[in-house]
N, C-alpha and C positions, 0 to 999 in steps of 0.2 A: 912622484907627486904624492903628498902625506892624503891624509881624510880630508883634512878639512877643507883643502882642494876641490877635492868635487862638490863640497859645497858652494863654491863659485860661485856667480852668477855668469862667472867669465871662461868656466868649462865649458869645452863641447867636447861629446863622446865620440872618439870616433867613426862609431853608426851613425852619427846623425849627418845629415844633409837636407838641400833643397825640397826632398822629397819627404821626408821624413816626420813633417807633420801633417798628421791626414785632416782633412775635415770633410763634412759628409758633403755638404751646401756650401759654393760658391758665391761669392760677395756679385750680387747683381745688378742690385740700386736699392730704391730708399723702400721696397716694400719688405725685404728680408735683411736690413742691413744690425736692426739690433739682435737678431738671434744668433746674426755671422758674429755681430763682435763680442756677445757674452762666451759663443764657443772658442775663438780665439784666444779669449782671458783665459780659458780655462786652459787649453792646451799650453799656451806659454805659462801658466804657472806652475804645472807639473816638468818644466826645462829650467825652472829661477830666471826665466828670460821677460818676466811682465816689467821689470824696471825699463828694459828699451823701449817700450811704446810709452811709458807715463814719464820718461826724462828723468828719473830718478838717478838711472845710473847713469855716471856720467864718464865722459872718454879721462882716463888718467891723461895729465899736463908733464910728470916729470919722471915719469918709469915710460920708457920707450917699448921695452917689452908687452905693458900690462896696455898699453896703447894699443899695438897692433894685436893683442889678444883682442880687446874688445872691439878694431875694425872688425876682423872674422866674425864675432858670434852677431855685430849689429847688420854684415851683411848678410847672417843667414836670417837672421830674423827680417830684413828684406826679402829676402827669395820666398821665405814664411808665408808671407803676408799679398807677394806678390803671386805664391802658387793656389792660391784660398780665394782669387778673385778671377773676375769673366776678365776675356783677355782684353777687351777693350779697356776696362779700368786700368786692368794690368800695366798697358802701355801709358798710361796718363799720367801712371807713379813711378815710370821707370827709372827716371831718374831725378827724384829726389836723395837726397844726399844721408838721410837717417832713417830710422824708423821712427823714432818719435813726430818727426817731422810727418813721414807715409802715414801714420794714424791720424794726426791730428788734419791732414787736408779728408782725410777719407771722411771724417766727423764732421767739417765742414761742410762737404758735400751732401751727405746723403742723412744724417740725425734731424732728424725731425723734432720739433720742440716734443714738451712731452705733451703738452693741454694740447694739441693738434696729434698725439698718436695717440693718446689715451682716448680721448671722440673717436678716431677711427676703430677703435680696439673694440670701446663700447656699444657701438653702433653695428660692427660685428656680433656681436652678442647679442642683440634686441634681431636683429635678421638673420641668425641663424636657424637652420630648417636641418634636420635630420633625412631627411631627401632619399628615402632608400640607401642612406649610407650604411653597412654594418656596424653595429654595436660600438666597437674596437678603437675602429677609424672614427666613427662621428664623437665619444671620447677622448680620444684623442685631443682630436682640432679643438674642442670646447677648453678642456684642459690645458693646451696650448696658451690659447688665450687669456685664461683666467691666472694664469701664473706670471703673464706679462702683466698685465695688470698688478696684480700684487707687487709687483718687481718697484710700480711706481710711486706705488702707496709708502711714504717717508714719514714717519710718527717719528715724536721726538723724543729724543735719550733720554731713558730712564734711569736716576741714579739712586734714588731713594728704593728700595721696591719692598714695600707694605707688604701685607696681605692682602688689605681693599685693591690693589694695584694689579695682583697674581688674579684675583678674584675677576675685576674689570677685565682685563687680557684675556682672561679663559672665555669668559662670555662673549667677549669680542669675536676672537675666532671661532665660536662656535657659533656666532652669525653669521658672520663668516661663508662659513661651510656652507649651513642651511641656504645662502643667498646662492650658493654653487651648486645646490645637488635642485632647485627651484629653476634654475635658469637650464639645467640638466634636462629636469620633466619636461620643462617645458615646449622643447624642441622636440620631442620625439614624436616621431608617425604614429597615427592616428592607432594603426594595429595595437600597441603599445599600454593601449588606454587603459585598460584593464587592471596591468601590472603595474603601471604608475598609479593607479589607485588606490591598491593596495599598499605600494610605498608610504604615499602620504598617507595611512591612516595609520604606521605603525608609531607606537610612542614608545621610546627618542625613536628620532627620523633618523633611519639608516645615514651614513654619508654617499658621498659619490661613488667610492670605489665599492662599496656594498651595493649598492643601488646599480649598478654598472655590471657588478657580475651576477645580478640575478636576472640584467637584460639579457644578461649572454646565454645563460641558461635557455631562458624562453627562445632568443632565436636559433638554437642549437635544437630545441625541441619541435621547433616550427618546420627546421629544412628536414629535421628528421621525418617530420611527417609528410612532408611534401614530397619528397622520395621515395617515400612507401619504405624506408628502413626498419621496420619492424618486424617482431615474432607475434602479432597479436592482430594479424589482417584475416578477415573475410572475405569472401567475393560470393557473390551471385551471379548467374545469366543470367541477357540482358533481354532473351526470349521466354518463353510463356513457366519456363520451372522457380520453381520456390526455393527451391534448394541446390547451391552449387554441390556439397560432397556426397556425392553416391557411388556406389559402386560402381557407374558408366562413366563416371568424373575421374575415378582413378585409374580407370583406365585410358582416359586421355577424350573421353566426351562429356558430355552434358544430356541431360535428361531431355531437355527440350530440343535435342538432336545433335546427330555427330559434330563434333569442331574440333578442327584440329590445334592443335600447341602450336601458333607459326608468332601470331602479335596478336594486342591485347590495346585498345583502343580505348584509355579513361576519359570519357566526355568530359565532365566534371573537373579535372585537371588538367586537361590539356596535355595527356602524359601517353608516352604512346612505349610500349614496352617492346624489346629484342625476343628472341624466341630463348633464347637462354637466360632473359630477367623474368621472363615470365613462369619459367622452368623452375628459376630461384624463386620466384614470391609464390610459386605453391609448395615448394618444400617449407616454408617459413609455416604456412597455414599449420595449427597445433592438428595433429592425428591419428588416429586408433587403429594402426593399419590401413585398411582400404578405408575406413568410414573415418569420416570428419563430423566435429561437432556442428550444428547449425541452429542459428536462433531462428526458431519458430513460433515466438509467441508463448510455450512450452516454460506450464510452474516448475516443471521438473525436469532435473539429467533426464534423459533415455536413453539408451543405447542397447540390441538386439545381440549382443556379443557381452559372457559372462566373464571368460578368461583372462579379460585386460583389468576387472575391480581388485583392490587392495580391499583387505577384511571385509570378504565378501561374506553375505547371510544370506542361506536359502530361507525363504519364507514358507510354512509347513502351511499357516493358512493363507492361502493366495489372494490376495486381495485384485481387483480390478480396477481399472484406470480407464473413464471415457476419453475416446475418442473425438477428437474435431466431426468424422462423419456421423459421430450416432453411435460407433461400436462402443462394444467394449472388451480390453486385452488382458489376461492375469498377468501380475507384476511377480516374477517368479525369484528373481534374489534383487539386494541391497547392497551396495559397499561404495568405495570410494576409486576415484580414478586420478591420476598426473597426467596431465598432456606432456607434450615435447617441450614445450615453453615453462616447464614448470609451474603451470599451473594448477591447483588441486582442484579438484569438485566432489563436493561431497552430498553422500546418499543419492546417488544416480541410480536410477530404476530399471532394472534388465526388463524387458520385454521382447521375449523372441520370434512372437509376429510382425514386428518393427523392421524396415529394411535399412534404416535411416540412424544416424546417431544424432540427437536433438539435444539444443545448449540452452537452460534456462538463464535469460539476464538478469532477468530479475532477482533469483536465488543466487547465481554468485555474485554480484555485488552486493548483496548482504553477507554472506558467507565471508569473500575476501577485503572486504573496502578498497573497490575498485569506483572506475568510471566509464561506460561506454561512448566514444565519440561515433555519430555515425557519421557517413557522408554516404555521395549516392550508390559507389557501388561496393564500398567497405567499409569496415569500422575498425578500431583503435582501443587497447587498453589499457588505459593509466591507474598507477597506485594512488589513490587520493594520500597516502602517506606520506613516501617519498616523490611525488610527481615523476614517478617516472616509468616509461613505458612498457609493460609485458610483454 
């Protein structure tokens, strides 16, 4: 058999069979029936077999040969057509005698005019609700939609094409769009608000597919926080101490009295931890050894420990630093520190009457252009640059 043979429409490989062409969705009635048969165009077009359903090709009259060639490929395109549908259909076209003929009763049956699927399509679209769907999927089905649509939309042939014409068309579909990335916003959960606000303010308006993965982002950032996946957590007791990191904390207590490491009960989220997540979200907390940093209200780093500052300076005249009670402490060196999370702090204040290592907020979110989120029993720290979490 030369080349131009398998360009046929009347070859068949001999891999191919009954099975042979996959479709994902099965022909079920008239609510999935136009997306079954745009996928079927397409699989039979990648086989040169779309002529047997359109009648194009037709049975040869006077080569006997080329005849029963084309019974075999018209009965696979039967089997095709009959394996891509629910088997009740199935049985209703078993035997019909062509495939042109199996499409065209199937069309009969189940094609809905278009002004009766177009209402329905539309009317989807005005009552769609993002319903707790994720990002992905409620894209998706919007997208879905909006493509059938388009599918029906028939403008008429253009043969002249101007510049005023390229000019209209462009404007067109960038109404287009805009009507799609509007109908986009407009569905999404309330949580969302925020970021859809931002969308619409930027000029040009992002499209869909922009617009779509900046949602992802946010709910990527949202479960992360909701999990507590983070290197930038805090904790406190939930008893009379101010300060979870102390030396009795690293040793597996709390100041406000022994507790053991077993579970960790967050009210506020409804999150209830393992003794081994719990294990993990304190090694996450950033640490100086035994001492952990903690916001205390504190304009400045402290920390009672010289040996952990980076271009450390002994101060010859010792200045003094009041205390919350009244006292007052000399500040004997200056320098800079890294936590584990890589975070810098800079000009943190040695004080070696201090039992505590203390985290000013204040100071490093000026220092780093951060942002602190709190919540009740933790907080969270985001780069206002890259929005993303430390």
């Amino acid at each position: 058999m030369n080349q131009l043979d398998y360009q046929n429409p009347l070859y068949l490989h001999p891999s191919e069979g009954p099975g042979s062409l996959a479709i994902q969705e099965k022909l079920t009635g008239v609510q999935n029936y136009r997306s079954w048969r745009r996928s079927i165009e397409i699989k039979l077009s990648t086989k040169r077999k779309s002529g047997f359903i359109t009648g194009t090709i037709a049975r040869p009259v006077n080569d006997e040969d080329r005849a029963e060639q084309w019974d075999t490929c018209n009965n696979m395109v039967i089997s095709w057509i009959m394996s891509s549908v629910s088997d009740q259909i199935a049985k209703s076209i078993m035997f019909i005698g062509t495939s042109f003929e199996n499409w065209r009763q199937l069309e009969k049956r189940f094609a809905l005019s278009n002004g009766s699927r177009e209402y329905k399509l539309h009317k989807e679209t005005y009552s769609m609700e993002q319903e707790g769907m994720v990002i992905n999927e409620y894209y998706t089905k919007m997208k879905c939609i909006c493509e059938e649509l388009d599918s029906m939309s028939q403008l008429p042939r253009i043969t002249n094409l101007t510049p005023e014409v390229t000019t209209f068309f462009a404007a067109y579909d960038q109404q287009k769009k805009e009507q799609h990335m509007f109908q986009f916003l407009n569905s999404l959960d309330e949580h969302f608000g925020s970021i859809r606000s931002q969308l619409l303010l930027m000029n040009p308006l992002p499209n869909v597919e922009s617009a779509c993965s900046m949602l992802q982002q946010e709910e990527s950032q949202r479960e992360m926080f909701s999990n507590f996946e983070t290197k930038a957590l805090y904790s406190k007791n939930n008893q009379s101490t101010k300060s979870f990191g102390s030396k009795q904390a690293a040793a597996g207590k709390f100041k406000g009295g022994q507790t053991k490491r077993t579970t960790a009960n967050v009210q506020g989220s409804n999150i209830v931890f393992t003794s081994e997540q719990f294990e993990q979200l304190l090694k996450c907390l950033p640490q100086m050894a035994k001492d952990e940093m903690q916001y205390t209200g504190a304009t400045d780093h402290i920390t009672p420990v010289s040996k952990y500052l980076k271009n450390s300076k002994s101060l010859f005249w010792k200045p003094k630093i009041k205390l919350p009670n009244g006292d007052s402490s000399v500040i004997s060196h200056i320098g800079n520190i890294t936590l584990d999370n890589e975070i810098g702090l800079k000009g943190v204040l040695v004080i070696l009457e201090f039992q505590f290592s203390l985290l000013s907020v204040p100071k490093l979110t000026r220092d780093i252009s951060c942002a602190f989120i709190f919540f009740s029993q933790f907080c969270v720290i985001q780069d206002l640059t890259t929005k993303k979490v430390m």
